[in-house]
N, C-alpha and C positions, 0 to 999 in steps of 0.2 A: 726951861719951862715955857719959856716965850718959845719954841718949835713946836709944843705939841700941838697945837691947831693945826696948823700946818702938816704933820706929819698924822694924827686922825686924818682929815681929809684926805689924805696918800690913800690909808689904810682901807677907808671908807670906798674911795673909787676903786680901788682894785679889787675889795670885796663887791662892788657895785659889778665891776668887768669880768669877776670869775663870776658872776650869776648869770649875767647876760649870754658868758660864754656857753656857761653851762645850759639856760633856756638853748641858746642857738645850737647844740649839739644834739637835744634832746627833740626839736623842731624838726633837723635837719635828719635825725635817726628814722623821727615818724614817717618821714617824705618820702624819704632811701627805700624806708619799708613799705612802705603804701605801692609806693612806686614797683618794688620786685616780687608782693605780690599780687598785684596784675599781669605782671613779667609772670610768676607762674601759673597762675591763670590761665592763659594765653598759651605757655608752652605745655601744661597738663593737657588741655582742650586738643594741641595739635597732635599732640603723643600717643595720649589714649585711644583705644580700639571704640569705635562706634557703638559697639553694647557694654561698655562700660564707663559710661558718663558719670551716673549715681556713683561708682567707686573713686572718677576723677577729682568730684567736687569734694566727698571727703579727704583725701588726698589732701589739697586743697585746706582746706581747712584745717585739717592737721599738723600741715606746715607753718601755714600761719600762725594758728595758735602757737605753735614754737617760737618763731619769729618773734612774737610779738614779747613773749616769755624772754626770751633770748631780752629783746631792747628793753625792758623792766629792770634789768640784773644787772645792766649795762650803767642803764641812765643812774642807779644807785649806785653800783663801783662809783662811776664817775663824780657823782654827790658827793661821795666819801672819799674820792681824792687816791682808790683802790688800784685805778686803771694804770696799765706799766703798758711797755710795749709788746707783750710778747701775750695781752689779756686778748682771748679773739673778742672782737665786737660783736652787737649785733647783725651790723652788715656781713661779717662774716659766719656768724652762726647762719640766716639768714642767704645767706649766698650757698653753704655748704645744702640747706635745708632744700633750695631750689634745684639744685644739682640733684641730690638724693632724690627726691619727687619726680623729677621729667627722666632719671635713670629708670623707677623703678614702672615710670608712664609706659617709658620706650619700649621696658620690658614686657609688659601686659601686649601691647601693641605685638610684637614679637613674635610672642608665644599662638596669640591670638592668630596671626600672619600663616603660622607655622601649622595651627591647625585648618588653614583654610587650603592648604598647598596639597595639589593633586598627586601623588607619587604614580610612582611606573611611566617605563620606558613606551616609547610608538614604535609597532613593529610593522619595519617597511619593504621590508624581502629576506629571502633565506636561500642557502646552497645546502643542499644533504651531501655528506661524502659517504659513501657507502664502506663501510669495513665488512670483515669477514662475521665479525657476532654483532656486529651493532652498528648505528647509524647516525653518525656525529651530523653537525650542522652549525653553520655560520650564520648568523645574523646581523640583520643591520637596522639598528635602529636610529631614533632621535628622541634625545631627550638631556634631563642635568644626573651627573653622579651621585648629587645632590638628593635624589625623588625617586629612588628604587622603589619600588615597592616589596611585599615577601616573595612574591611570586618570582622578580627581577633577583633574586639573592643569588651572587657570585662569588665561588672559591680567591678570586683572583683579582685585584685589580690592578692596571697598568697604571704607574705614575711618571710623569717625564720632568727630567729636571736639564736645565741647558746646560749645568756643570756641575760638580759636585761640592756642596755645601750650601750649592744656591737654593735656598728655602720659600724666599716669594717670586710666589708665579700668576703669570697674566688670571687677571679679573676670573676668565670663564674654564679656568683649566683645572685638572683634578685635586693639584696643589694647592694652591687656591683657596679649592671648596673644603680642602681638610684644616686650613687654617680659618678659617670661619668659622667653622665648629669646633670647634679647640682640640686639635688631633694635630699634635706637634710632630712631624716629620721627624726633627731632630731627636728630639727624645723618643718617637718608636726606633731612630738608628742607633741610638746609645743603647737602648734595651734589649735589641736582637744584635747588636755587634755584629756586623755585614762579614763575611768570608774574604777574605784579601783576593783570592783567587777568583773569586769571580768579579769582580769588578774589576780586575786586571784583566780579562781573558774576555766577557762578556759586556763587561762596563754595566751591572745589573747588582741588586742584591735584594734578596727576599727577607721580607718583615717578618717578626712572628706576628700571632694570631692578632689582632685588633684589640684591645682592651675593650671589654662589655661595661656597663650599655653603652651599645654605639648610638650617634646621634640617628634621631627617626630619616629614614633616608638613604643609610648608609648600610646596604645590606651585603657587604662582600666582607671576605673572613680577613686574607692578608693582600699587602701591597708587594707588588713587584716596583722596584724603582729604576731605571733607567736612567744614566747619568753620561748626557751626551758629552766624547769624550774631547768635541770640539770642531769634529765637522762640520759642515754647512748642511745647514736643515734639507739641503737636495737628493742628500743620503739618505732618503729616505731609507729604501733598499737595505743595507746595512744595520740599519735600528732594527727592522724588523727582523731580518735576521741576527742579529745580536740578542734577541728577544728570544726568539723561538730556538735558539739555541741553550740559552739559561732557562728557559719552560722545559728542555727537555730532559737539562740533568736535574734540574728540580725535583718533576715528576717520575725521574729515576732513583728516586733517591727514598725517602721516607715521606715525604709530605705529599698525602693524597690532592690530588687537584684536577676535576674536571671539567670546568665552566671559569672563562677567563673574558674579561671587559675589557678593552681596547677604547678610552675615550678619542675620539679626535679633537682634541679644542687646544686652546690656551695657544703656545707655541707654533701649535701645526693647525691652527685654525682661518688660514689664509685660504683661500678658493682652491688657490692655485697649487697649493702643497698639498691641500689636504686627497685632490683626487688623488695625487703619486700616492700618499699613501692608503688610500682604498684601494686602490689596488693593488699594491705590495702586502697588504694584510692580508688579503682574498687570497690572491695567488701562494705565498710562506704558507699560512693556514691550511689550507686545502693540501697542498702539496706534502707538508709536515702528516696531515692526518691521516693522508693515503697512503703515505708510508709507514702506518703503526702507532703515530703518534696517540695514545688512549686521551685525548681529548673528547669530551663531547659536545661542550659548546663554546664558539667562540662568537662574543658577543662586541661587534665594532657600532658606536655610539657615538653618532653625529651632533654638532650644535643646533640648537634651537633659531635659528639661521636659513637663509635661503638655499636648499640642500640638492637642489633638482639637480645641477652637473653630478653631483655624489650616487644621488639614487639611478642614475644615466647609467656612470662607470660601472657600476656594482653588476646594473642587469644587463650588460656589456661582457664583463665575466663572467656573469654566469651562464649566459645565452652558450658564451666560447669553453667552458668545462662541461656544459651538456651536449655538445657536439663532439668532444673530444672522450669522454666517462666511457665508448665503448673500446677506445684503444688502452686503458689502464687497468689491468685485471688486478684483482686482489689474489689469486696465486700462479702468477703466472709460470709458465716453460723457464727450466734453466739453460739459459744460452751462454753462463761463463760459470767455470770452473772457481775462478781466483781474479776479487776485483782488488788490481793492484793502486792504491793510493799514496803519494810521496809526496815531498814539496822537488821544486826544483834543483837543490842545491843538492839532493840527494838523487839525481835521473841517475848516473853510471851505479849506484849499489843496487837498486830498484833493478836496473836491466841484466846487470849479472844475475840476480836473483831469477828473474824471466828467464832468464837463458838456461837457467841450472836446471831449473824445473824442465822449460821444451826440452833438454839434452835428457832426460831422464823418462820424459814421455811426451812424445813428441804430439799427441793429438790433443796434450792438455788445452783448455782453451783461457784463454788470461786477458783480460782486460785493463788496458792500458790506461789509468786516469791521469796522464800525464799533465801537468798544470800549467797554463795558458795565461800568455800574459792580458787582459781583457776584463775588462771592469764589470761590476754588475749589472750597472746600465746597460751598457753593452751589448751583454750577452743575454738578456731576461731574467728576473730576479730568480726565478724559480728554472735549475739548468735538468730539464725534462730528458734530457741521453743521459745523464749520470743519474736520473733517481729511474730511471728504467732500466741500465747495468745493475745497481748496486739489485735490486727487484728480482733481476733472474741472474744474482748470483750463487755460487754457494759459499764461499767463505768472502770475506774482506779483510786481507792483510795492509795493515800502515805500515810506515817506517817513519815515527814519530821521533820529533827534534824540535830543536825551538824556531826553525824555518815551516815545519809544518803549520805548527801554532800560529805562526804571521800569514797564512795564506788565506784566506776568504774561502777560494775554493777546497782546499784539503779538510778544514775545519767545517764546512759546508756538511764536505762529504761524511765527515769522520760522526756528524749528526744525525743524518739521515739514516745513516747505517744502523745506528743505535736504536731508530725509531724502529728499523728493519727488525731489529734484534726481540723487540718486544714482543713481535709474531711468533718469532723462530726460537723464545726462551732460550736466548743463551747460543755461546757455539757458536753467533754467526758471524763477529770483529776478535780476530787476533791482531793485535797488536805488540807491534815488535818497538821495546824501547830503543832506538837508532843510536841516537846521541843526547848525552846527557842534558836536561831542559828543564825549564817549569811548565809540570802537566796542568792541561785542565782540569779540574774536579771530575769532572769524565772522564778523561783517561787515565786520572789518576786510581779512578775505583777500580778500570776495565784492566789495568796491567798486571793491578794488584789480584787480581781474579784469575784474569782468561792470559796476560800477557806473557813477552819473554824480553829476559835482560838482555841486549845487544848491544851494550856500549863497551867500550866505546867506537861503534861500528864495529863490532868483531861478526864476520862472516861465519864463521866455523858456528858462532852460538846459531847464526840464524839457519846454518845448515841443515843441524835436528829437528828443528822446525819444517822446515822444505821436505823433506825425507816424508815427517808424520803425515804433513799434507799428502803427500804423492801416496803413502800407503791408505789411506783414509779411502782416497779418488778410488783407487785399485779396487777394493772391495764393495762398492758401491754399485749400483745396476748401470746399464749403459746410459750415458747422457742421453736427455731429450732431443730428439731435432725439433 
């Protein structure tokens, strides 16, 4: 008995110290809160779009009043001894509140941004290539992937990727701008499941359609992707043709496509890379469409960027294919019989076959595309004597093998020809399967069609073949001089 003084007083101060504590949490709440909202104040004001102040302040105030709601519930758990650790407070209701508010600011801001944004491309020069019914054209503009407008609406658009799986790309590049808008690359290549075959052979594979609605801006139907397969961006050359090679079994294929966008940014948005490739587009381009390629626009799209060396090259180009447009006919004289295409490792079956034929008819005329060892650089992206043979020939025999498929130029040629073919519906690439291989999707459809089984190298198959030819020629009117 002589303790309970003693021990009241215990009781009394500590109930004195939970009060105290409890004012000073309740004090400290107010302050916390007073304090974040002006913190959102301050970040509402900075967020919100300028004609929507009136909807900031209520914002604003709605938070608050939460807030405030929120430290009410608090300081009562707390009263009542309710609060555990795992109670949010009101700093965090309160925190959460500010967050939610300056998101839903940024988003008005945003949206607001979005309807002020100009679409469509600047159009800064054009090439016409003149076909036999119709009159395709190259373009070169400037502008973002981003700001199409309806008018700009593209079948096609090019996306470059430095390797394959690598999903983020530089700030200004087409990747990029599909991750911004929430167009996940990965999941449109989970949805369309890419063809094995062409990303082996082409290092390309085409998307299906774009999922609607597409973001405002984004007027082009599918993606072509590009997935360099490690060279140095100096390849240019090669990418483009890698490109215009998978554009053309594409468009042989099922999937109509005749207007394709070419960004230069991101990647290849160096000064100095990107004239290589304006002119490797211009020159592939042109070159592809004059040989039958059923494109009609191809639209190359420079950065928003100091572009004068760009728009220089272009009308550099074009100045040199307006000078050149009257040596290129669209149905020219046949000056060869049989345009012979092989890789190297195949020259002695190739020249037997030549031989068999002149021993058989000796005025036959035959075009030797014997392959050269000589880089694309080299030689000029676009090899102008072979898409001029293949032009005035009348058939094009391969002797397809997995050395052909490794060759640049055999695979070049085996392309153009195709394009050739679109003129000439059909009839105009026999291909002979040489040795057994993995075909391209193009050769693999044409063997299946127009070809003939010849492996493994058996002669005598390819002889029937030779025969048909020689009897074809025979009854045919005299060759043109």
């Amino acid at each position: 008995m002589g303790n309970q003084p003693s021990s009241r007083k215990t009781a009394e101060g500590a109930g004195s110290a939970g009060t105290s504590r409890r004012g000073l949490r309740r004090v400290t709440r107010r302050n916390t809160s007073d304090a974040n909202k002006e913190k959102l104040q301050g970040m509402v004001q900075r967020y919100a779009p300028a004609d929507a102040t009136a909807s900031a302040d209520d914002r604003v105030k709605e938070v608050a009043a939460s807030a405030d709601n929120a430290d009410r519930a608090a300081t009562t758990a707390a009263d009542k001894g309710t609060v555990t650790e795992k109670s949010p407070t009101a700093i965090d209701k309160a925190d959460d509140a500010h967050t939610n508010g300056a998101a839903a600011a940024s988003s008005d801001k945003a949206a607001a941004s979005s309807e002020k944004k100009e679409f469509g491309l600047k159009h800064l020069d054009f090439i016409n290539v003149h076909r036999k019914d119709y009159t395709g054209r190259i373009e070169l503009l400037q502008g973002s992937v981003e700001r199409l407008s309806k008018a700009d609406e593209t079948d096609l658009l090019i996306v470059y990727l430095r390797e394959r799986g690598q999903y983020k790309g530089n700030r200004d590049s087409a990747l990029a701008a599909l991750n911004r808008n929430g167009l996940s690359l990965a999941q449109l290549e989970n949805e369309t499941k890419p063809q094995p075959s062409y990303r082996r052979h082409y290092h390309c594979w085409l998307s299906r359609p774009v999922p609607r609605p597409r973001p405002p801006g984004f007027e082009y139907k599918r993606l072509l992707v590009y997935e360099d397969p490690g060279e140095e961006l100096t390849r240019d050359d090669n990418i483009v043709l890698d490109i215009m090679k998978c554009l053309t079994t594409v468009i042989g294929g099922d999937v109509q496509i005749q207007s394709v966008l070419i960004p230069l940014s991101g990647a290849l948005l160096s000064p100095s890379l990107r004239k290589h490739f304006v002119k490797a587009a211009v020159e592939v381009t042109n070159g592809w469409m004059q040989m039958g390629l059923p494109l009609k626009t191809v639209r190359i799209v420079l950065p928003e960027t100091d572009i004068s060396k760009d728009i220089a090259v272009f009308k550099s180009i074009r100045e040199k294919l307006m000078s050149e447009s009257g040596n290129f006919a669209v149905n020219p004289p046949i000056k060869y019989d049989v345009f012979f295409s092989y890789s190297q490792a195949d020259h002695d079956a190739a020249h037997n076959m030549m031989n068999y034929l002149r021993g058989k008819n000796p005025g036959i005329r035959l075009y030797d595309a014997e392959p050269r060892d000589i880089s694309v650089r080299q030689r000029g992206v676009v090899n102008a004597e072979v898409m001029d043979a293949i032009q005035s020939s009348r058939v094009f025999l391969s002797l397809l093998s997995d050395d052909y498929f490794h060759s640049v130029e055999c695979t070049e040629a085996f392309s153009l020809a195709y394009c050739r073919d679109f003129d000439a519906q059909g009839n105009f690439i026999i291909p002979l399967f040489w040795r057994s291989c993995d075909l391209t999707p193009l050769a693999r459809r044409l063997v299946a069609t127009e070809g003939v089984d010849c492996r493994e190298g058996s002669f005598d198959a390819a002889r029937v073949l030779l025969d048909e030819i020689l009897g074809a020629l025979a009854t045919q009117d005299a060759p043109d001089e």
